[in-house]
matplotlib code that plots the C-alpha trace (Angstrom):
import matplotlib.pyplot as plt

x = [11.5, 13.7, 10.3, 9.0, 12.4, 11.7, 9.0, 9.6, 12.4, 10.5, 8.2, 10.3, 12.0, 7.9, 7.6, 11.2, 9.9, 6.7, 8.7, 10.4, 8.3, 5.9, 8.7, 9.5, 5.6, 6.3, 9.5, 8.2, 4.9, 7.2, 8.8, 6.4, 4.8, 7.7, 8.2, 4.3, 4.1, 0.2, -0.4, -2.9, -4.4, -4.4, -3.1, -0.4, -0.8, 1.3, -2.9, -3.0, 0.1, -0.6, -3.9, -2.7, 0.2, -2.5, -4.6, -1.5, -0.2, -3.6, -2.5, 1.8, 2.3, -0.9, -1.9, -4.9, -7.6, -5.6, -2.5, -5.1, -6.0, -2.8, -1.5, -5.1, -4.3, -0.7, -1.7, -4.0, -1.3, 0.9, -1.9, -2.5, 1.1, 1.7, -1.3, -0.3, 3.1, 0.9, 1.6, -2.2, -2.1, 0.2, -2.0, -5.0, -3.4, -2.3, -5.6, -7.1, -4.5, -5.8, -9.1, -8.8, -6.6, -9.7, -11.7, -10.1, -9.3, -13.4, -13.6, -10.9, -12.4, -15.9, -14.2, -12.4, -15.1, -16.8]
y = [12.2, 9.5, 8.0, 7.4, 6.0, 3.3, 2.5, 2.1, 0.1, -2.2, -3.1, -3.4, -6.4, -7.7, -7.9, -8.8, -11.9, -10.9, -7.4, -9.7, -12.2, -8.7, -7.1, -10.4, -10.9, -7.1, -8.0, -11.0, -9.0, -6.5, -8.9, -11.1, -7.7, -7.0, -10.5, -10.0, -14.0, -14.0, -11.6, -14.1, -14.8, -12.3, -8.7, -7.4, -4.4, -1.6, -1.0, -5.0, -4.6, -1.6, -2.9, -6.8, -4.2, -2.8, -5.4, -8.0, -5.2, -6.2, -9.7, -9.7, -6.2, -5.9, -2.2, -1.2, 1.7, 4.7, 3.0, 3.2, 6.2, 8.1, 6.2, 7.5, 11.1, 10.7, 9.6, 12.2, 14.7, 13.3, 13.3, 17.1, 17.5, 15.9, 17.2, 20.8, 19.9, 18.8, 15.5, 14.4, 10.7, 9.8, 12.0, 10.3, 6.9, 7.8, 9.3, 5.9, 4.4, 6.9, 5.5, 1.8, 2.9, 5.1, 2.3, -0.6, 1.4, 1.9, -1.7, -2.4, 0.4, -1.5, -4.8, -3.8, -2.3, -5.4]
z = [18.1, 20.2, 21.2, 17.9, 16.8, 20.0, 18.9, 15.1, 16.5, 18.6, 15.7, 13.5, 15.7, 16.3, 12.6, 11.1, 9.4, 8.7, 6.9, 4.9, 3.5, 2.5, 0.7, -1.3, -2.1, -4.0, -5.3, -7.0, -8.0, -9.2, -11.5, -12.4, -13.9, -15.3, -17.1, -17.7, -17.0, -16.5, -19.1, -21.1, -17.9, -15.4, -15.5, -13.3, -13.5, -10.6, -10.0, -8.9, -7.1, -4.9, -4.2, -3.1, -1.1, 0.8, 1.6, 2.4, 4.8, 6.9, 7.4, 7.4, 8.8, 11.3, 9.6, 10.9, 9.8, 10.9, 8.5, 5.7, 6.1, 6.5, 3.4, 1.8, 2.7, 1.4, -2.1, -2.4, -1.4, -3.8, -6.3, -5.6, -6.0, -9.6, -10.5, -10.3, -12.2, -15.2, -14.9, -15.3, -16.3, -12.9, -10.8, -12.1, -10.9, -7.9, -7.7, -7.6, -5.3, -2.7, -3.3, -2.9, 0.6, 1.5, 0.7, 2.4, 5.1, 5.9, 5.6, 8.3, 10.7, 10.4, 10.9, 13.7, 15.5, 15.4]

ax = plt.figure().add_subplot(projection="3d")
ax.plot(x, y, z, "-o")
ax.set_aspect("equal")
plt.show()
């Protein structure tokens, strides 16, 4: 367990900027959704902005394949979960969420084999 906090330490210092400017990128999603200031134009929608989550993790955060696919498994985990106490319509989202990680974490496996 102290080797894991190490090492979640050390990235955490590797990435300190890079953490930031991703959790102001979802902050301001997060309210420009909220303020729904491209509605005529462009949805936000919390699908948009777990999707744009996942895939700007790739570039600011470095997540690779495995990150994908453990956040995959989670969401459907959680999915199962809210699923069995009958609340269908968030398990149905969260359903999908699992999908686009399990998606874009196939993509990122392929690109980094390359």
């Amino acid at each position: 367990m102290k080797n894991i906090n190490i090492r979640i330490e050390r990235w955490v210092k590797n990435h300190y900027l890079n953490l930031a400017i991703y959790n102001i990128f979802l902050i301001l999603l997060v309210l420009l959704h909220s303020a729904q200031y491209f509605d005529p134009f462009w949805l936000i929608s919390i699908n948009v902005i777990v999707l744009l989550a996942l895939i700007v993790s790739i570039f600011l955060l470095g997540a690779k394949s495995r990150v994908f696919f453990i956040v995959a498994l989670l969401f459907w985990f959680f999915a199962a979960f809210l699923k069995f106490v009958k609340i269908d319509v968030w398990a149905e989202r969260t359903t999908i969420y699992a999908f686009e990680a399990l998606v874009i974490g196939v993509i990122t496996f392929f690109l980094e084999r390359e």
